[in-house]
N, C-alpha and C positions, 0 to 999 in steps of 0.2 A: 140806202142809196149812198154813193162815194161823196165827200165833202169835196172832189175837184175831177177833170178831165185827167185822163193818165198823161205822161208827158209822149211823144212819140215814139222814145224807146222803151217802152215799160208794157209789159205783157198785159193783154186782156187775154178772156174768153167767150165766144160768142158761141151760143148757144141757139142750134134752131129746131125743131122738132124732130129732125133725121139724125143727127149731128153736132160735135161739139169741137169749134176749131180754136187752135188756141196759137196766137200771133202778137206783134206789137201794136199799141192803136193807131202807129204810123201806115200799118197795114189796113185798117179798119176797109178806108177810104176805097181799095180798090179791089175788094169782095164784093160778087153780087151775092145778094142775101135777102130771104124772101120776107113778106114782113109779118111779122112777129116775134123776128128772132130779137132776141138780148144781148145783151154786150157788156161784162161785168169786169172789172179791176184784178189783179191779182189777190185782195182778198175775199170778193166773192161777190164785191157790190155793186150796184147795177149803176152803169156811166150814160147807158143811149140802147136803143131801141129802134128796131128797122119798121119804118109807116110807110105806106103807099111808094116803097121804091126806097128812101131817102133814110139815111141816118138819121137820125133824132136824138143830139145831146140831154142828156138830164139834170145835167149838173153845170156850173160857172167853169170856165176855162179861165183856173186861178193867173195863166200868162199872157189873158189877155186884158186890156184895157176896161176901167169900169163902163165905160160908155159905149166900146162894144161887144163887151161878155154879158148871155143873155139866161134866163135859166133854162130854155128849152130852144135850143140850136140848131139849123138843120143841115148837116153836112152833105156835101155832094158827091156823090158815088160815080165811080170810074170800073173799066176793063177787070176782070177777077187777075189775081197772082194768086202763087203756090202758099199754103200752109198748113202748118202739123195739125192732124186732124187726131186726136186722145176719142179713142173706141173703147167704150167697157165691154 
C-alpha cells in the first residue's frame, strides 16, 4: 500500500477486470468505474479502490490537514473524460 495519495498530477493506474487505464489522480475523479476496480501509484501500490459507485482512498492525503485526512476517504465520482488505456 502507497505511504500517501499521489498529488494530482502524478500518474496512477487503475485497473478493472476488462482493462487497465492509466491517467493522472487528478483524473481519478471523473471516470466511471465499476467497483472493484484498483487504483495504484506509479510504483505499483495500491492508493483507492472503486465500492459501491465511490472512490475509496486508502491511504492519508499527506496535503491535507491532520484533522481532515482520514485513512479510508471517499471521493466523489463525476461524468467519465478520455484516458490512455495500456492493452497487452
Amino acid at each position: 500500500m502507497a505511504a500517501r495519495l499521489p498529488k494530482s498530477s502524478e500518474a496512477v493506474m487503475i485497473q478493472t477486470s476488462d482493462v487497465t487505464y492509466r491517467c493522472t489522480w487528478g483524473d481519478v475523479e471523473w471516470l466511471e468505474m465499476p467497483d472493484g476496480t484498483m487504483v495504484a501509484d506509479d510504483r505499483g501500490e495500491l492508493v483507492a479502490h472503486v465500492d459501491e459507485g465511490k472512490i475509496v482512498a486508502l491511504v492519508e492525503d499527506a496535503s491535507a490537514s491532520s484533522a481532515s485526512a482520514a485513512s479510508s476517504k471517499v471521493l466523489t465520482s463525476n461524468p467519465p473524460t478520455t484516458a490512455t488505456i495500456d492493452q497487452d
